[in-house]
Backbone as a printed PyTorch tensor [residue, N CA C, xyz], in Angstrom:
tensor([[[68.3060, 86.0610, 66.5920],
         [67.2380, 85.0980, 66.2750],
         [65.9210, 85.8030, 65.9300]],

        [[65.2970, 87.0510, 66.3640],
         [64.6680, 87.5590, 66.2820],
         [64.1350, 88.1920, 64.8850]],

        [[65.1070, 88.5720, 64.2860],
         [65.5680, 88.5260, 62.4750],
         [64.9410, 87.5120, 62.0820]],

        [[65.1010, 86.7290, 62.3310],
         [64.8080, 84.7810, 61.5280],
         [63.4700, 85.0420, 61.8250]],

        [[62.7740, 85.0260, 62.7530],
         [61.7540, 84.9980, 63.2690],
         [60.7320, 85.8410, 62.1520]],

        [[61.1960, 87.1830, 62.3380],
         [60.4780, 88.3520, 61.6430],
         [60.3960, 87.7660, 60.0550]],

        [[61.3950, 87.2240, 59.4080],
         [61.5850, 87.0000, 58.0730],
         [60.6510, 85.9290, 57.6350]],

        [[60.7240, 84.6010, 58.4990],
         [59.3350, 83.5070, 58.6250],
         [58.4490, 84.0610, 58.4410]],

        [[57.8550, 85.4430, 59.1790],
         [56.8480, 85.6090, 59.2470],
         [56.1240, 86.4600, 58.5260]],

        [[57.0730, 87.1260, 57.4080],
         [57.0550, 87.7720, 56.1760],
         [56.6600, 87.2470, 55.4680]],

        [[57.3230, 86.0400, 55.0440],
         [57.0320, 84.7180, 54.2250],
         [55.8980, 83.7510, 54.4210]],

        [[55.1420, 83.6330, 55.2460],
         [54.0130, 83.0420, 55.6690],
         [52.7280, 83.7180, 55.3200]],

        [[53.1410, 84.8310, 55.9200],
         [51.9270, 86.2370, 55.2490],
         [51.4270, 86.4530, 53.4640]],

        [[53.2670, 86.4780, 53.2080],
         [52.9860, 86.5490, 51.6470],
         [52.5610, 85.0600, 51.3130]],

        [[52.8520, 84.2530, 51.8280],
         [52.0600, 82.6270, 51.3910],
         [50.7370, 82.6730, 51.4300]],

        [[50.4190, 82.9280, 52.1130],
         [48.8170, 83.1900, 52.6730],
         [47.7930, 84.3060, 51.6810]],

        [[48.6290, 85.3160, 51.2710],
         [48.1640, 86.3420, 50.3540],
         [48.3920, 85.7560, 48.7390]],

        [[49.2760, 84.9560, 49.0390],
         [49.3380, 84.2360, 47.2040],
         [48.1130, 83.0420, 47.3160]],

        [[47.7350, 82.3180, 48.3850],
         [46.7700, 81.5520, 48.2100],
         [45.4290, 82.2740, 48.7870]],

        [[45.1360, 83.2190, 49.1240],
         [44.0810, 83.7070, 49.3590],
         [43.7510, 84.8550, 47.2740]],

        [[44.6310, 85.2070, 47.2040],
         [44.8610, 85.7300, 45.4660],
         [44.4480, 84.6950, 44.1870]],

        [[44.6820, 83.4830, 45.0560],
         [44.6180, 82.4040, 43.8460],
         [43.1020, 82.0640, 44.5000]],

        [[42.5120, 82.3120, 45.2490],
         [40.8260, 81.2350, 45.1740],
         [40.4710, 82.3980, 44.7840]],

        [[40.4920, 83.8650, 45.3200],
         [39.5070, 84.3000, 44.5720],
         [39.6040, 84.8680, 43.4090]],

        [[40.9730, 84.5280, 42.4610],
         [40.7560, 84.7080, 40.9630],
         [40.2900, 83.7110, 40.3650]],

        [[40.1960, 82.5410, 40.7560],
         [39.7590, 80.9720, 40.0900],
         [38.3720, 80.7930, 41.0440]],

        [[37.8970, 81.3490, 41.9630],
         [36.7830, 81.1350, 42.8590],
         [36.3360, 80.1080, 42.9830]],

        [[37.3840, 78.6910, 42.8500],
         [36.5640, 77.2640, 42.4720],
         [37.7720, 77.1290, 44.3070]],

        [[36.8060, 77.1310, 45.0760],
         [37.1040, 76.7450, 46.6690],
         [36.8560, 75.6890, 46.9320]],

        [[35.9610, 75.1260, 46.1390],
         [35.4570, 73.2520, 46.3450],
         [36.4270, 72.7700, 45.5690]],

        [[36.6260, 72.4940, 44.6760],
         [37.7640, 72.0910, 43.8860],
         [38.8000, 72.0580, 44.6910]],

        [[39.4510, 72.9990, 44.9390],
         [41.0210, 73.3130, 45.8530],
         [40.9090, 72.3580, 47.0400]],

        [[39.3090, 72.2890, 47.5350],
         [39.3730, 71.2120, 49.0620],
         [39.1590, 69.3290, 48.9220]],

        [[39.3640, 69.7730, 47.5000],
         [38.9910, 67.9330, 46.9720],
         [40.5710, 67.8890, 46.7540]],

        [[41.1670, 68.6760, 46.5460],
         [42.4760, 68.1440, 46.0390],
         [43.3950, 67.2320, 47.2070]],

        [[44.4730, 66.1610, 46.7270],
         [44.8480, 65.1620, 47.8920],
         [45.2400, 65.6440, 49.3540]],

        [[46.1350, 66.9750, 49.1620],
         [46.8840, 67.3040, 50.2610],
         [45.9000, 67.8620, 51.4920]],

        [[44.3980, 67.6050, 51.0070],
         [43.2360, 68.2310, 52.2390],
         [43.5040, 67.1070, 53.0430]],

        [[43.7690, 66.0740, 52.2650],
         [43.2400, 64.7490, 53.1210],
         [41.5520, 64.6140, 52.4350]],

        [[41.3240, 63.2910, 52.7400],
         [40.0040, 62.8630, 51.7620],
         [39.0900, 62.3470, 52.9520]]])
């Protein structure tokens, strides 16, 4: 189980580094927090 674990947490990291990559090449951070899935 520990495997599974480690691999989640590979994948979360690189999630986090693809959306931290995407605000600051588009630097529009207000924009991204208007969008629906913030909640309004």
């Amino acid at each position: 189980m520990k495997k599974f674990y480690l691999v989640l947490k590979i994948l979360l990291i690189l999630a986090v580094l693809i959306v931290l990559a995407y605000l600051v090449t588009h630097g529009d951070s207000e924009v991204i927090l208007e969008k629906p899935w913030f909640g309004e």
